[in-house]
N, C-alpha and C positions, 0 to 999 in steps of 0.2 A: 372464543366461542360466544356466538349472539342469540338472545333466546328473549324471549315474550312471557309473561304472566299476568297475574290480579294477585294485591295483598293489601296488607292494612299497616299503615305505620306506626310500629314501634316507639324508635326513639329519631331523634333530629340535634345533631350536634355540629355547631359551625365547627369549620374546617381550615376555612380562609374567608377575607372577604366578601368573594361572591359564590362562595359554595360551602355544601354541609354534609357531614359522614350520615344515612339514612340507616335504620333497620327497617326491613316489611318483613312482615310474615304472610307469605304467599301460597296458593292454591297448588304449584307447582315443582316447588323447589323450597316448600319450610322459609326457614329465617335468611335473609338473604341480606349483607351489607354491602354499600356502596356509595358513592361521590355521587350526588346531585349537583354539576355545575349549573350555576344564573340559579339557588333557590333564594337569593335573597331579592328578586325582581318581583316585580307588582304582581306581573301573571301568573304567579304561580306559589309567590309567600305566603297570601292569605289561606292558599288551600294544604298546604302542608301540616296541616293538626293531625295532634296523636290521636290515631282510631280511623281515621277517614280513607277510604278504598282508593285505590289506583289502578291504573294501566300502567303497567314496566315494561321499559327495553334494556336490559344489560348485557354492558358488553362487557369480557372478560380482558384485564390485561395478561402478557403473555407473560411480563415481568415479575408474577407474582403479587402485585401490589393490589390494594382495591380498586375496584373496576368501577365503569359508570354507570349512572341510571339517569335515564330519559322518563319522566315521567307524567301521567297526566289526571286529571281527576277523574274516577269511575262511580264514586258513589260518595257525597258530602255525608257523612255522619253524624259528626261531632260537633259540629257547628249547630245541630239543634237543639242540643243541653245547655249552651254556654251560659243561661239564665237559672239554672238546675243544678245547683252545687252538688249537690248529691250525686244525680246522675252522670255528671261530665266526671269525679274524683273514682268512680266506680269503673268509668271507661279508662281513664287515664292506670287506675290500678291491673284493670286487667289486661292492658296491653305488654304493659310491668310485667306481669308475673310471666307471661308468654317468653317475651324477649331474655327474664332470668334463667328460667329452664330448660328452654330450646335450644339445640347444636345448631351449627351453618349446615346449611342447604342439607336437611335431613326433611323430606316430605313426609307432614302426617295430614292426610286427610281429614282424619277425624277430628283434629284439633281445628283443624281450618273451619269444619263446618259451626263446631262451637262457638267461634268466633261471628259467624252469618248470626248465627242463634243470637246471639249476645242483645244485638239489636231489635229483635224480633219481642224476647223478654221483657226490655228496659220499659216500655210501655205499658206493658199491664198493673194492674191496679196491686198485685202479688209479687211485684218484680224483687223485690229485696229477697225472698225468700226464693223464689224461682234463679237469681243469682247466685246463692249460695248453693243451689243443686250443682250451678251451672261450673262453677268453683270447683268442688268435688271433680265432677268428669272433666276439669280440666285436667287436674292434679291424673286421671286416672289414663286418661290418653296419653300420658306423658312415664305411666307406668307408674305409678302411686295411690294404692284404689286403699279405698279402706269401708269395712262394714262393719258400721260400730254395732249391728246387733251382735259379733261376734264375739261382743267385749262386755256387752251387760246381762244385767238378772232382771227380770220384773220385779216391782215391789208395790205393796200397796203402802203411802204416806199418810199419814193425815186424811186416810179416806181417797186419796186421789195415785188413781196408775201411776207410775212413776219406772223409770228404766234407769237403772244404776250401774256403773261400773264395778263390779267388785274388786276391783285391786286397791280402790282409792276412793270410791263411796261418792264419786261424782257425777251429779244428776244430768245424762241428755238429753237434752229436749225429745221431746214425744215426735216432733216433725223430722227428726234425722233420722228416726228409726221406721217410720210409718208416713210415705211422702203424701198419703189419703185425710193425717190429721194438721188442720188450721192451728198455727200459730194463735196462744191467746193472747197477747201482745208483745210489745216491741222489746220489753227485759225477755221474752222467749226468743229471738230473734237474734237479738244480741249476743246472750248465751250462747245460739250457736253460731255465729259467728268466729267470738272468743275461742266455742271446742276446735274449731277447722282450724282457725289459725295456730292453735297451739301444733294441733296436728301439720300444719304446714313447715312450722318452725322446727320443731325436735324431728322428725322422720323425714325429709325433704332439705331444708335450708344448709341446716346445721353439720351433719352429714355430708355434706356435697359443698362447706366452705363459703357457701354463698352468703350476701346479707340481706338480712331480712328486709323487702320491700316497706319502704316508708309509706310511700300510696295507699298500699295497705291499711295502717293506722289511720294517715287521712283521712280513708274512704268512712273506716269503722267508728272512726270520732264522733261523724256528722249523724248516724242511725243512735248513739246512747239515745 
């Protein structure tokens, strides 16, 4: 079976010499793997970066085995961060976290469109903080939602609002619970960071056997 789509590249793992095992994650068919022969030719190596949109053709083999992809470039992405450490470690992370929790060829729409979004985000002058919503609804189109106001008490601190967990007296940032209030700097930011990812790790990762995305840290390194 031959079929057509648009997706964004995951991973890229040579195979043999002149060819490499690809993941997309595509608008039609979810997570899709397959053999890119000739991707290690001039026309087509430099455009194979994790993040960057495509045109697929797959063909299916009937043996069971991975099938081919034909592919061409649809939209350069990532090629415009490559001087943006931050922002390329951020793309690189979240194609990561896709490719860890995603099944084969299970179409989710709404994940796909996050992904458009992604790019959309990365430009704004709030992006770090508008990525971390973006995290969130990843995790939750994947079936993983969480409302941490479900989990705190108001308190007044030192004079200042404060939203606490009662089980364990640990402070959320005001911006998780209220996506109307600005971050007052980058230890707020971080901090939630740190809560989502704990949250990704114990309820998500750990659970399901998986290992914790390295990217991840990477990404989260460069924001202390």
């Amino acid at each position: 079976m031959n079929w057509q789509d648009k997706g964004y590249l995951l991973s890229l793992n040579k195979y043999n010499e002149n060819s490499s095992i690809a993941e997309f994650f595509t608008e039609n068919n979810g997570k899709i793997i397959g053999v890119i022969f000739g991707s290690t030719s001039k026309k087509i190596k430099s455009y194979l970066l994790i993040g960057n949109k495509f045109h697929i053709n797959s063909k299916l083999r009937e043996d069971g085995r991975l099938g081919y992809l034909k592919v061409e470039i649809d939209e350069i992405k990532t090629p415009v961060y490559l001087e943006n450490k931050k922002k390329l470690f951020c793309i690189i992370y979240c194609m990561n976290l896709i490719r860890i929790l995603t099944v084969e060829n299970e179409k989710n729409t709404e994940l796909y469109n996050l992904v458009d979004k992604l790019f959309q985000i990365i430009d704004l002058n709030n992006w770090l903080v508008e990525f971390l919503y973006l995290e969130l609804n990843i995790l939750k189109s994947i079936g993983y939602d969480i409302n941490f106001k479900d989990y705190v008490v108001y308190k007044k601190i030192n004079g200042e609002a404060k939203y606490v967990v009662d089980s364990n007296q640990k402070i959320i940032p005001n911006f998780l619970i209220d996506k109307k209030i600005i971050p007052k700097n980058q230890t707020d930011i971080y901090t939630g960071y740190s809560i989502v990812g704990d949250f990704l790790d114990k309820t998500i990762i750990k659970p399901n056997n998986k290992s914790f995305p390295s990217s991840r840290n990477d990404f989260i390194n460069l924001i202390k």
